[in-house]
C-alpha positions as CSV (number, residue, x, y, z in Angstrom):
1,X,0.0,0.0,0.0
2,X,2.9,2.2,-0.9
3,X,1.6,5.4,-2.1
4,X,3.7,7.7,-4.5
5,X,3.3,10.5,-1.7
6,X,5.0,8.6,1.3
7,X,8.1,7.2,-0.9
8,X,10.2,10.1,-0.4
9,X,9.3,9.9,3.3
10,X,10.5,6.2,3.5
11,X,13.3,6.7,1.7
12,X,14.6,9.5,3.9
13,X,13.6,7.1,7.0
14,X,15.6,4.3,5.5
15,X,18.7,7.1,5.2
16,X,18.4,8.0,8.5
17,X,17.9,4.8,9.9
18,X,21.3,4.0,8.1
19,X,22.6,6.8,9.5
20,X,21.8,5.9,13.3
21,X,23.1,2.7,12.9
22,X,26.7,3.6,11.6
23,X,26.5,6.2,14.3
24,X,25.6,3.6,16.8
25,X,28.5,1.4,15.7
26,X,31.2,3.7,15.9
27,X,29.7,4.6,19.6
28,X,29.9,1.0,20.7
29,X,33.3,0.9,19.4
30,X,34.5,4.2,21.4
31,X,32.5,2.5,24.3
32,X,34.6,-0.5,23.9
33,X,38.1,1.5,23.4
34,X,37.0,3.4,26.1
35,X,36.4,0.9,28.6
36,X,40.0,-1.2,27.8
37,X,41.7,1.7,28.1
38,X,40.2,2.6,31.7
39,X,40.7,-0.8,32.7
40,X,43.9,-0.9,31.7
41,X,44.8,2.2,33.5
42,X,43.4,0.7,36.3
43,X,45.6,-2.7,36.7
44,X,48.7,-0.4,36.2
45,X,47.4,1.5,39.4
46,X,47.2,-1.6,40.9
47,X,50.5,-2.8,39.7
48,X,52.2,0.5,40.7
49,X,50.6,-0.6,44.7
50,X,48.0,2.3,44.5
51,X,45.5,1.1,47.5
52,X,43.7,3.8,47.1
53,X,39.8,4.0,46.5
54,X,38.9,4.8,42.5
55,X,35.5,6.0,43.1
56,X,35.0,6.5,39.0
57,X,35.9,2.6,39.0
58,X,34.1,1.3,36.0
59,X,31.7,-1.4,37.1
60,X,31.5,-4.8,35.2
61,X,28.6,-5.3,33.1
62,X,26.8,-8.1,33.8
63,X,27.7,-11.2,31.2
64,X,24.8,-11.2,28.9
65,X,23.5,-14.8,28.0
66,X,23.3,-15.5,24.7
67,X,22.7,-19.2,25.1
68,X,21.1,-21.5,27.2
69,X,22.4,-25.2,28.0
70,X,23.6,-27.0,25.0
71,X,21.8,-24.6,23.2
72,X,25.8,-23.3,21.9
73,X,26.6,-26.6,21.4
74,X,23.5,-28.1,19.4
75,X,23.7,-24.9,17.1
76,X,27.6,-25.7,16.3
77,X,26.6,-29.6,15.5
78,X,23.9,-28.4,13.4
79,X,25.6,-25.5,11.4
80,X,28.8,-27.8,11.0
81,X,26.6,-30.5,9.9
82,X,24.5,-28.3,7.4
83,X,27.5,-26.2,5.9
84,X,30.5,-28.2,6.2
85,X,33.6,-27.3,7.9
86,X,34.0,-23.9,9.1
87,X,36.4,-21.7,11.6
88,X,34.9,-20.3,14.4
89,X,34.6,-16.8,12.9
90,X,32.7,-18.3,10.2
91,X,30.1,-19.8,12.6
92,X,29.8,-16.9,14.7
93,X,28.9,-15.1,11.4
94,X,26.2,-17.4,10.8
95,X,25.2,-16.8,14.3
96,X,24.8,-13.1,14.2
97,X,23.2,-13.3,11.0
98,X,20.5,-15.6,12.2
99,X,20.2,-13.7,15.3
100,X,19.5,-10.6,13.2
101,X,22.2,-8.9,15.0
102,X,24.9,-6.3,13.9
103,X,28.5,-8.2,12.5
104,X,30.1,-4.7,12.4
105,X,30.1,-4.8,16.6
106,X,33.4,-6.3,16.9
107,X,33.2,-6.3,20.8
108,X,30.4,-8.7,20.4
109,X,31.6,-10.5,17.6
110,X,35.2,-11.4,19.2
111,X,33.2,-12.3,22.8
112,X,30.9,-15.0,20.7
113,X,34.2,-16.3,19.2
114,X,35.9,-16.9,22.1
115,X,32.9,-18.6,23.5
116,X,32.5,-20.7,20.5
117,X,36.2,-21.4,20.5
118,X,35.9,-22.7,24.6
119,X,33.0,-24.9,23.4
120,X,34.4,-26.3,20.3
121,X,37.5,-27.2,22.3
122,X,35.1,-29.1,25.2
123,X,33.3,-30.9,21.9
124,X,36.6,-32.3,20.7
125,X,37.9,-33.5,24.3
126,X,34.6,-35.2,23.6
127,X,34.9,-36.7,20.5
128,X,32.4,-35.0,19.5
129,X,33.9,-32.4,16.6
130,X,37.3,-32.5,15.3
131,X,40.0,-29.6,13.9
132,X,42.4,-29.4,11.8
133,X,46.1,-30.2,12.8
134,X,47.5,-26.9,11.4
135,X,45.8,-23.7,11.6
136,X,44.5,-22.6,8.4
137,X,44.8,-18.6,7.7
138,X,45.0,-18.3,11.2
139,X,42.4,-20.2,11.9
140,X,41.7,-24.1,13.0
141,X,38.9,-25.2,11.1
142,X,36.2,-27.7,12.7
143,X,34.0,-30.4,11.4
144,X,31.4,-33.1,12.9
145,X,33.2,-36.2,14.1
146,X,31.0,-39.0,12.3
147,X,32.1,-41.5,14.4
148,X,29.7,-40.1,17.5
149,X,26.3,-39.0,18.2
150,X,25.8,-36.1,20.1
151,X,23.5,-35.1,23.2
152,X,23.1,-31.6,23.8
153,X,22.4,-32.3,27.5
C-alpha cells in the first residue's frame, strides 16, 4: 500500500535509519576503546601498589546470556553439519546473522568467538567435533566427528 506521496518519506527514514546505525556502531566501538583503556589504566594502578579508592571505578557489566544449556553446542553440531567445515569466525557469522544482529560490533563478535572457541574445544575432548592439525589462515577449522552421536544435554 505504498503510495507515491510517502516514498520520499520512506526513503529518507531508510537514510536516516542508516545513519543511526553507523553512528551507533562507531559509539559502541568508542564505548569498547574506552572501557579497555580505563581498565587498563586501572591494573597499572594496581601494579604501581595504588590502594587507594577509585570512586570512577568502572563497574563490570553483567555477562549477557546469549545461550542457554547445550543450546551453543547443538547450534555448532547443526551449522557444522549443514554447511561443512567452518572456523569459528565463520560460525559466529552465521550466528549473528541468524540472530539478526549487527557483525560490524566487533566487541560482540570477538566475545561470541571466544565462546564458541571454549565450546568447540570441550566438543573435541569429547569426541564429538574435530579440527584441523594446522591452523588454516589463522584459523583451525572444525567439522562433525562422524564416528559419535551427540546429546546436547
Amino acid at each position: 500500500m505504498t503510495d507515491e506521496t510517502y516514498e520520499h518519506t520512506i526513503a529518507g527514514l531508510l537514510r536516516k535509519r542508516g545513519e543511526m546505525l553507523a553512528s551507533l556502531a562507531d559509539l559502541r566501538e568508542q564505548l569498547a576503546v574506552l572501557s579497555n583503556d580505563i581498565e587498563a589504566i586501572e591494573r597499572i594502578l594496581e601494579t604501581l601498589g595504588y590502594q587507594g579508592d577509585l570512586p570512577t571505578k568502572a563497574t563490570r557489566a553483567p555477562r549477557i546470556v546469549l545461550f542457554y544449556r547445550g543450546e551453543l553446542r547443538q547450534f555448532l553440531r547443526q551449522s557444522l553439519q549443514e554447511y561443512g567445515p567452518s572456523t569459528s569466525r565463520q560460525l559466529a557469522e552465521r550466528l549473528v546473522h541468524l540472530e539478526g544482529k549487527d557483525a560490524r560490533d566487533r566487541r560482540m563478535m570477538n566475545d561470541i568467538v571466544k565462546r564458541m572457541g571454549k565450546a568447540l574445544r570441550q566438543m573435541r575432548d569429547s569426541g564429538i567435533v574435530t579440527r584441523t592439525a594446522e591452523k588454516v589462515r589463522g584459523e583451525f577449522v572444525w567439522s562433525v566427528d562422524q564416528g559419535r552421536h551427540f546429546d546436547p544435554k
